[in-house]
MIVO-266750 format. One record per residue: x, y, z of N, C-alpha, C, O, CB in turn; residue in one letter. Coordinates in steps of 0.05 Angstrom, whole numbers, padded with zeros to 5 digits, always signed. Glycine has a CB too. Layout:
N
XYZXYZXYZXYZXYZA...
This chain:
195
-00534+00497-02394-00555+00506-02377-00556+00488-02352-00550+00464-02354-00582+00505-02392X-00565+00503-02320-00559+00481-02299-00589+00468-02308-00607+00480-02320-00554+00493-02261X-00587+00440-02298-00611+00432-02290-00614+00426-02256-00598+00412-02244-00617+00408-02306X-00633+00436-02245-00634+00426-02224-00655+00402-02216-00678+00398-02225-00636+00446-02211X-00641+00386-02198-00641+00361-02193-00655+00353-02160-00640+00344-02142-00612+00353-02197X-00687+00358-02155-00693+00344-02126-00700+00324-02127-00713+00312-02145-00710+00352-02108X-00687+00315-02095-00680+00291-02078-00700+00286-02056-00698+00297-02035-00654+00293-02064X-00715+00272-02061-00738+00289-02029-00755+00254-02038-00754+00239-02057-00771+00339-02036X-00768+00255-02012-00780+00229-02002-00808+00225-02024-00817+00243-02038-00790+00232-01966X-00820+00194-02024-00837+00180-02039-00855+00199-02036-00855+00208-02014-00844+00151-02033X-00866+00206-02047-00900+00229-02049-00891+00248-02039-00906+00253-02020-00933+00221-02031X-00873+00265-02040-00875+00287-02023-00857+00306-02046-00833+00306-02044-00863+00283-01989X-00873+00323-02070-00858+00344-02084-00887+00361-02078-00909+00358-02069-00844+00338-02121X-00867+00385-02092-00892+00416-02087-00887+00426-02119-00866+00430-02131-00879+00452-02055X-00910+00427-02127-00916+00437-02151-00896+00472-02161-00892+00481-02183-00952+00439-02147X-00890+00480-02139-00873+00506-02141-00840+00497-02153-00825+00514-02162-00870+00523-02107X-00832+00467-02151-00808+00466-02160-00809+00454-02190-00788+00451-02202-00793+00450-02140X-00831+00448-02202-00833+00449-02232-00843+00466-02245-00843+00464-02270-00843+00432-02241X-00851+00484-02235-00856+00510-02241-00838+00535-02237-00843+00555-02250-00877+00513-02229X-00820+00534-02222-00801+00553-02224-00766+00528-02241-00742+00534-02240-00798+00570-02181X-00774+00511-02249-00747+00494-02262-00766+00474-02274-00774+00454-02262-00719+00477-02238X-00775+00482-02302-00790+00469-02314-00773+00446-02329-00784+00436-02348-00805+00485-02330X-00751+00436-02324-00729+00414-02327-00730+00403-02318-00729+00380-02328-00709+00413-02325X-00735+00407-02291-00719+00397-02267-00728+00363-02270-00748+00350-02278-00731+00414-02233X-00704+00357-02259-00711+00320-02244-00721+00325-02214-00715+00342-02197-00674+00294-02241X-00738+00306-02213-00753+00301-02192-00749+00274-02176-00762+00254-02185-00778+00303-02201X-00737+00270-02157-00727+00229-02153-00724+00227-02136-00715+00248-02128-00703+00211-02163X-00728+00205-02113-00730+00191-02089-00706+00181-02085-00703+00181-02060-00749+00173-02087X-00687+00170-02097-00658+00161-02092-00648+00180-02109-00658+00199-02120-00649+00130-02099X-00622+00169-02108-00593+00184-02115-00597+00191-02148-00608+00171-02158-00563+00160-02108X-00592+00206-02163-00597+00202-02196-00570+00195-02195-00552+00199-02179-00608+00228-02220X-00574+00181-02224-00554+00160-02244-00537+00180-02254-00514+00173-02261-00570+00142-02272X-00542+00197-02255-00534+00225-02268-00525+00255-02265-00541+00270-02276-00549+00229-02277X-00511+00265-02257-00506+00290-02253-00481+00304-02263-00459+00293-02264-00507+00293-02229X-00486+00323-02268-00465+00345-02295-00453+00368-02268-00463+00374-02247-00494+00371-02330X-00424+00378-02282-00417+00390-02269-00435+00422-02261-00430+00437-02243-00394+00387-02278X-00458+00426-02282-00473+00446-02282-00507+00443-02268-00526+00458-02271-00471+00453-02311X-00505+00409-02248-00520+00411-02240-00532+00421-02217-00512+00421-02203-00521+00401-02245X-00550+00429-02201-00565+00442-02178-00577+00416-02166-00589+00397-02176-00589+00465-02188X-00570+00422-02139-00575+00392-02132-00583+00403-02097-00571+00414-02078-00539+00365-02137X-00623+00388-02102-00640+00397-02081-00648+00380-02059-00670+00369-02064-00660+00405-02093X-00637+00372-02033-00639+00351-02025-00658+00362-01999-00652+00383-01989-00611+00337-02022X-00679+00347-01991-00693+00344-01970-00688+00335-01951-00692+00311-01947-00708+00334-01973X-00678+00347-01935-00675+00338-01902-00700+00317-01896-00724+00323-01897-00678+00368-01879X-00684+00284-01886-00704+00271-01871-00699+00250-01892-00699+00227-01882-00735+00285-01864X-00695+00250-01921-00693+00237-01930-00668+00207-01929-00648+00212-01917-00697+00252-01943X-00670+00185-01938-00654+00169-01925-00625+00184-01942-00625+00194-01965-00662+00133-01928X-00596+00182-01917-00574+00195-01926-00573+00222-01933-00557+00230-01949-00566+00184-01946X-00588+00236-01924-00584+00264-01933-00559+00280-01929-00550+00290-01949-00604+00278-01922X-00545+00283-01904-00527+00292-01892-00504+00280-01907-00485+00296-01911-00531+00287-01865X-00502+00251-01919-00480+00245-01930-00483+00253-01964-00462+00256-01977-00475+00216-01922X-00512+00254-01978-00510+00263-02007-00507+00292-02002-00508+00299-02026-00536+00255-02027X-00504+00318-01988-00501+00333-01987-00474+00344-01978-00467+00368-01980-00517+00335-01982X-00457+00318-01963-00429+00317-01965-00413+00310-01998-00393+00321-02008-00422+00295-01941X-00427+00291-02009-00423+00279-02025-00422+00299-02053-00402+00304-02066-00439+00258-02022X-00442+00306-02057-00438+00330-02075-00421+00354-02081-00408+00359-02101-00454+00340-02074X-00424+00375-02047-00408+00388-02035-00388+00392-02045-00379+00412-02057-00404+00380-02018X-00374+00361-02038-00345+00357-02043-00340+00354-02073-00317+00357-02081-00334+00331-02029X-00365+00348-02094-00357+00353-02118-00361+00375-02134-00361+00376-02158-00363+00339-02129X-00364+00396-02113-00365+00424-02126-00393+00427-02134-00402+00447-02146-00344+00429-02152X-00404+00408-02128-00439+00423-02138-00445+00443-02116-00432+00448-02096-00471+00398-02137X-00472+00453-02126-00484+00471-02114-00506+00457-02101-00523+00447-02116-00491+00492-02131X-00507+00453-02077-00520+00438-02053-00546+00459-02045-00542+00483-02041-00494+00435-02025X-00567+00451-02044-00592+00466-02030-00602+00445-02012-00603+00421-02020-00618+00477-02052X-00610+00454-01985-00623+00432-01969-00654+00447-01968-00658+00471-01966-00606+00425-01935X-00673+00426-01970-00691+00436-01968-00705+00419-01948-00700+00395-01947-00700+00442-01991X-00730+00435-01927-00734+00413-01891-00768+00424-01897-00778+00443-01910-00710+00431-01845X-00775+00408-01885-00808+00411-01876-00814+00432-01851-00833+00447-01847-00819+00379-01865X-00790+00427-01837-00792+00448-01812-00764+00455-01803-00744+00444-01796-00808+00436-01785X-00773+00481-01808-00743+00504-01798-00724+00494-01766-00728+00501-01743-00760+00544-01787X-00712+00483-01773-00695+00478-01743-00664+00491-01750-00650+00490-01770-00691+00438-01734X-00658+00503-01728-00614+00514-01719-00605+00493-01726-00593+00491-01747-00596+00520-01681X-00610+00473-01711-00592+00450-01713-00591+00434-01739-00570+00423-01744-00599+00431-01692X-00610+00432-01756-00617+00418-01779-00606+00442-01800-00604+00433-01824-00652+00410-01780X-00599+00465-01797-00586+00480-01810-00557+00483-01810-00543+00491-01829-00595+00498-01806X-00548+00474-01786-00524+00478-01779-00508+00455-01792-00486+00455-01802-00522+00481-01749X-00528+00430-01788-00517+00408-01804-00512+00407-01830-00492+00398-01841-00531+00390-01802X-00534+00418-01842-00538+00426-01867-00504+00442-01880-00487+00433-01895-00568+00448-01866X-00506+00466-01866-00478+00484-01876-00448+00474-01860-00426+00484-01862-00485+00523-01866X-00456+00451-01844-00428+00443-01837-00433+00424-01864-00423+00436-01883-00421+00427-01802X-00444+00400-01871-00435+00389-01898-00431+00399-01918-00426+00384-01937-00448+00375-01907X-00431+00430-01923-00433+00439-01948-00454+00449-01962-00450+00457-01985-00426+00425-01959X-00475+00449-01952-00503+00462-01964-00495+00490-01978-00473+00498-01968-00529+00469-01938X-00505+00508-01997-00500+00531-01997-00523+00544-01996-00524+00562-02013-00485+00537-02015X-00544+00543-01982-00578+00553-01980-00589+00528-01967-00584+00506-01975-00597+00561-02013X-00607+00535-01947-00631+00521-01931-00658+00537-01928-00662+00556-01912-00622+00514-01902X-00683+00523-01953-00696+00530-01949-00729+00520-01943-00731+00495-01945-00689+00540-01961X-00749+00530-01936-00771+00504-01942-00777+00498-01959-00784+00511-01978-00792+00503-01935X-00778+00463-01956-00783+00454-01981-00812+00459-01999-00815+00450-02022-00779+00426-01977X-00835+00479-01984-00853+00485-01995-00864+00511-01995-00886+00522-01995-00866+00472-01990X-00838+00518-01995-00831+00556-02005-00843+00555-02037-00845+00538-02055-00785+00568-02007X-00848+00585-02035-00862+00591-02063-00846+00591-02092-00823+00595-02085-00873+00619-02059X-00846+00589-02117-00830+00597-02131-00818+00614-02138-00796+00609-02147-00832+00594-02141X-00825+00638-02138-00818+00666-02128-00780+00667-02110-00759+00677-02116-00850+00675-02101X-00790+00648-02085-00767+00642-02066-00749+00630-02077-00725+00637-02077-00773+00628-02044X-00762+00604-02090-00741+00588-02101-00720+00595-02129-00704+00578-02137-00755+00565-02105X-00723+00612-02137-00720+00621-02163-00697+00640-02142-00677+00650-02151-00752+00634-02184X-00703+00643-02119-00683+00680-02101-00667+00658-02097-00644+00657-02107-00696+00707-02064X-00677+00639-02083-00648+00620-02075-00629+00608-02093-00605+00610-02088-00656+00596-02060X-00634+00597-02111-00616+00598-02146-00602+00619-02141-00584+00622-02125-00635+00603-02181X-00616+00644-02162-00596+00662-02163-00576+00673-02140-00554+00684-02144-00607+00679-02173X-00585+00669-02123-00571+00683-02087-00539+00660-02095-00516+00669-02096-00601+00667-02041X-00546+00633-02099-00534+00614-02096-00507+00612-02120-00483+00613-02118-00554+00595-02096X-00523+00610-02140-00511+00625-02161-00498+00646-02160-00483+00647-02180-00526+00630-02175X-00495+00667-02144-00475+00685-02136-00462+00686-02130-00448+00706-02135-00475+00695-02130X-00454+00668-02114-00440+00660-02098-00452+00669-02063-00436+00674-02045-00414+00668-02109X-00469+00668-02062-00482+00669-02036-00489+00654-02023-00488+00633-02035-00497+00677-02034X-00500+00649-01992-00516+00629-01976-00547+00635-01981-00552+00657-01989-00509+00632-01944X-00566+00620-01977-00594+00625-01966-00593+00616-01948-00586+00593-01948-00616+00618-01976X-00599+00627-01923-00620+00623-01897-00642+00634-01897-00645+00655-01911-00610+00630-01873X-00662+00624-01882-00691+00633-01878-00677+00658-01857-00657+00661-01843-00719+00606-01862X-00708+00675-01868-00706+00687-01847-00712+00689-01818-00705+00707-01803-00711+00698-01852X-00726+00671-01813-00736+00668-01787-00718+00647-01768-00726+00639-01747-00764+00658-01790X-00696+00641-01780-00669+00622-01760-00646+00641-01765-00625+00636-01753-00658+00584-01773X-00649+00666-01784-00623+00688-01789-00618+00696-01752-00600+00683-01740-00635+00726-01814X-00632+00712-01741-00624+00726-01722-00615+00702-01699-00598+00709-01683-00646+00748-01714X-00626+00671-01697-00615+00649-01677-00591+00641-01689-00572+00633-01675-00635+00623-01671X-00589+00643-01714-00559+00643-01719-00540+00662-01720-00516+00658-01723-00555+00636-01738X-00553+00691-01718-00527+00707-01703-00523+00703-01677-00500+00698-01669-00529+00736-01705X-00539+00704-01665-00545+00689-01633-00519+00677-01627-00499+00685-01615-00572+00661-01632X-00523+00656-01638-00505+00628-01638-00467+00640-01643-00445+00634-01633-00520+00603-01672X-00476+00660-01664-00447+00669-01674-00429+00691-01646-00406+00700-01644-00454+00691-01710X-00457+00694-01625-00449+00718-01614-00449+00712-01583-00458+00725-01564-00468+00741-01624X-00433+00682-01584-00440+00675-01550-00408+00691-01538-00404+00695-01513-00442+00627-01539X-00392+00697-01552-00377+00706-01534-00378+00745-01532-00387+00761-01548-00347+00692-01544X-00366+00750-01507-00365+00779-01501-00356+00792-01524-00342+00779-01539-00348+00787-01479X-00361+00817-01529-00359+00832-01560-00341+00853-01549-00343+00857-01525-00390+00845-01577X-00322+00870-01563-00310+00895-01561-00317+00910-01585-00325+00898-01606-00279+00893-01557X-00316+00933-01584-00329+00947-01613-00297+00952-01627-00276+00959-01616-00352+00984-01608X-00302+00946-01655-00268+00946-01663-00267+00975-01662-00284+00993-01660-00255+00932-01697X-00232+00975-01666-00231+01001-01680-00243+01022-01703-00248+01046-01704-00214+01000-01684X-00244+01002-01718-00264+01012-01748-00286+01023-01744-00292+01045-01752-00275+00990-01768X-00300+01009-01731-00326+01018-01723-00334+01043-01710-00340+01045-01686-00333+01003-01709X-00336+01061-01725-00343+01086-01720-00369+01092-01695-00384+01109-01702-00353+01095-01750X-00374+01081-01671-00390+01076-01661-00404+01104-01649-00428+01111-01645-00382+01056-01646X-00374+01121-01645-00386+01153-01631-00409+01170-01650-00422+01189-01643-00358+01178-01629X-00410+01158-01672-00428+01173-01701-00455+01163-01680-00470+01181-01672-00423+01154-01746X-00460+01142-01675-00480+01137-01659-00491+01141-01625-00478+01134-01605-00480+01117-01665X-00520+01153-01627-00531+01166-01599-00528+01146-01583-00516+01126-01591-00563+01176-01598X-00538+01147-01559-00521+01132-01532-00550+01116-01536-00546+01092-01530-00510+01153-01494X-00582+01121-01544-00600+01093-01566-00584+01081-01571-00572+01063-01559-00616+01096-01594X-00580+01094-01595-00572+01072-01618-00554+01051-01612-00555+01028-01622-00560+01083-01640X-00532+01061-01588-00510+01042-01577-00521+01015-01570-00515+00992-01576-00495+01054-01552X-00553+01035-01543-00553+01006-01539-00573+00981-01545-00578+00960-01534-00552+01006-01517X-00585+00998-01575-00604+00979-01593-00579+00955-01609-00581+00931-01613-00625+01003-01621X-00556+00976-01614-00535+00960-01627-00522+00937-01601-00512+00916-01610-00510+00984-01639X-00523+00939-01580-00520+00922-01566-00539+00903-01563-00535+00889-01583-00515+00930-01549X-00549+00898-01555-00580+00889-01568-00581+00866-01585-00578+00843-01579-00594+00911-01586X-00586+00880-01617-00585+00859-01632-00565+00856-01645-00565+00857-01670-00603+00857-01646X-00545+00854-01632-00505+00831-01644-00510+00810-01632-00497+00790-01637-00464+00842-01631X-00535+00810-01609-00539+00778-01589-00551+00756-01611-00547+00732-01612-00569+00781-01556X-00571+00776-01634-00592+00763-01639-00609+00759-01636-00620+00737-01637-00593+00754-01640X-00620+00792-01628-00644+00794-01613-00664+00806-01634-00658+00827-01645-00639+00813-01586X-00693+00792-01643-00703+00801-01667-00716+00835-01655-00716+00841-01631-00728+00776-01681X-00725+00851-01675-00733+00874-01665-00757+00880-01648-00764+00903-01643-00733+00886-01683X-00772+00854-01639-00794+00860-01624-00774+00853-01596-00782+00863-01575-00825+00842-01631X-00754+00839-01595-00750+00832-01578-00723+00857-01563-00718+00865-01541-00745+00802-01584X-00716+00862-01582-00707+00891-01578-00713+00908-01569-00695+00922-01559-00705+00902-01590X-00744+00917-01569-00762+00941-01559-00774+00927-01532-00786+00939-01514-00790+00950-01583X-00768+00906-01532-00782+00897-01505-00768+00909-01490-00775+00927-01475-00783+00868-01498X-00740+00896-01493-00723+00897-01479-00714+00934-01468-00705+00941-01447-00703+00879-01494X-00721+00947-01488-00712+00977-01487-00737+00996-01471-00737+01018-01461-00708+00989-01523X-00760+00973-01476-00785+00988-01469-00800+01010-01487-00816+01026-01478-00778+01002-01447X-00792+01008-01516-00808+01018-01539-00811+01010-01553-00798+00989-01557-00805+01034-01549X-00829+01018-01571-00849+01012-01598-00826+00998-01618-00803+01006-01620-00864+01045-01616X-00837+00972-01632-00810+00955-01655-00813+00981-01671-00789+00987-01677-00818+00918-01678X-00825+00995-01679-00826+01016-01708-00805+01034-01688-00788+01040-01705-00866+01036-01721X-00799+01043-01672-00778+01060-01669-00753+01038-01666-00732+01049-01659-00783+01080-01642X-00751+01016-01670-00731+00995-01668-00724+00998-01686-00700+01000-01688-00735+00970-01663X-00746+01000-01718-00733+00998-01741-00726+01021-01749-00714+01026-01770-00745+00985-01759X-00733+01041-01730-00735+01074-01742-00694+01074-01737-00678+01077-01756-00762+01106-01711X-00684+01069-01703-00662+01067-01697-00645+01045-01721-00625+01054-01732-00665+01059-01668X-00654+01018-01727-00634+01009-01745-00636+01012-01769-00623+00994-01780-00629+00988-01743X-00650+01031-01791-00646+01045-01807-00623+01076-01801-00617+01087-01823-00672+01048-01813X-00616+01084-01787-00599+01110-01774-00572+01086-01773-00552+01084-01787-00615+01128-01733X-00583+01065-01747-00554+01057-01742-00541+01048-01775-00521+01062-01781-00552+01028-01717X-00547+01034-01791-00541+01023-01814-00526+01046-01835-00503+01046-01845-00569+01011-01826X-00544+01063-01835-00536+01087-01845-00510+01099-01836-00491+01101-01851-00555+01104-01842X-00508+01108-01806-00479+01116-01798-00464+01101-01797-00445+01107-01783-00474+01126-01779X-00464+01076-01807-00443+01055-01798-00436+01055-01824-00412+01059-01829-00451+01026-01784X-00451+01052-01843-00443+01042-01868-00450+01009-01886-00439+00997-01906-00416+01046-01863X-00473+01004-01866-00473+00963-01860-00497+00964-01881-00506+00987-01884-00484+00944-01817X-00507+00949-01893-00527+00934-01905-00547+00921-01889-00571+00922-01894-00516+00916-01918X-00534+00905-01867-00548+00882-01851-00540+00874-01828-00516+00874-01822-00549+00860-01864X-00565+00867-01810-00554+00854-01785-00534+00844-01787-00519+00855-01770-00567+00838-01775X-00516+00819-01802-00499+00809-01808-00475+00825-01809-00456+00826-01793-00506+00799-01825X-00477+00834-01827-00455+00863-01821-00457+00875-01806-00435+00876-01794-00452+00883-01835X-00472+00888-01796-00469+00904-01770-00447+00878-01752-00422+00879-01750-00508+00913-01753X-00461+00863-01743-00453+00841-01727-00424+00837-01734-00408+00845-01717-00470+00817-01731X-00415+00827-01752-00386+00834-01760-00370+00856-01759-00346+00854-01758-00383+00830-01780X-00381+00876-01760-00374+00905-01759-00364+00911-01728-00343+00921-01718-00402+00926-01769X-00382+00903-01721-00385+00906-01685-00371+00896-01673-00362+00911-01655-00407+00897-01672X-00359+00868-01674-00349+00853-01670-00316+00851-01681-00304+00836-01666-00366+00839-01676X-00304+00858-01697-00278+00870-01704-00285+00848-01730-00273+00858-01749-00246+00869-01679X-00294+00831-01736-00281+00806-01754-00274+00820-01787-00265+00806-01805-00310+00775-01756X
């Protein structure tokens, strides 16, 4: 069975991480201890974080960073050492329990509210629509809502930009998703983008 294992500063746990990992270790330094089946929850800010989250990483654990406040850059650090999920550290259990299993899947967690500045980030260079991309299935809208948000533009900022209502933003990327075949901004964005 994993146990998971947080790392987070003197007085500062949230009652949601013994309650969704009624196991769990709870500790201010490094534990004495860790199994190849352990989950290992480290708090941004804490002393060494960036290097116990290299440190693990590299031993094949399963890395979660968890921050007091959502920052790009504190994320970026996070998944350049190896993190596989960044979330707040006083997210509900509900969340924390999605980020396990997500993780456990072999998946990332990101919040959602640094997802679209990190496609942003993914999307500073000029785009060509690949070949694959069936783009003619879509109205000369939809083209340029799909242009739009591959920048990383969230959907209010989308309708600004278009000059209509976000509910016809989401009305358009439910259609675009659908003729494309994508799941997610993310995909779309890859889709779009030839990768």
């Amino acid at each position: 069975m994993r146990q998971s294992i947080f790392i987070t500063q003197p007085e500062f746990e949230s009652k949601h991480w013994r309650a969704a990992f009624p196991g769990c270790l709870i500790c201010t330094k490094e534990p004495n201890r860790v199994t190849a089946s352990s989950i290992i929850w480290v708090l941004a800010g804490t002393p060494n974080w960036l290097e116990l989250v290299k440190k693990y990483s590299q031993q094949r654990l399963l890395v979660i960073v968890m921050t007091n406040e959502l920052e790009i850059n504190q994320l970026r650090s996070a998944l350049e050492a190896g993190a596989k999920g960044y979330v707040e550290a006083l997210a509900t259990k509900v969340i924390i329990e999605q980020v396990l299993e997500t993780i456990c899947s072999g998946g990332i967690w990101l919040p959602g509210q640094l997802l679209s500045n990190l496609v942003g980030a993914l999307s500073n260079t000029p785009f060509k629509y690949a070949s694959t991309c069936e783009l003619e299935l879509l109205t000369k809208r939809e083209r340029q809502v799909v242009d739009i948000v591959v920048t990383g533009a969230t959907n209010k900022q989308a309708a600004e930009s278009l000059s209509i209502t976000e509910r016809t933003i989401k009305e358009h990327m439910g259609s675009i998703f659908n003729k494309l075949k994508v799941r997610d901004r993310i995909q779309l964005m890859l889709v779009v983008k030839g990768h």
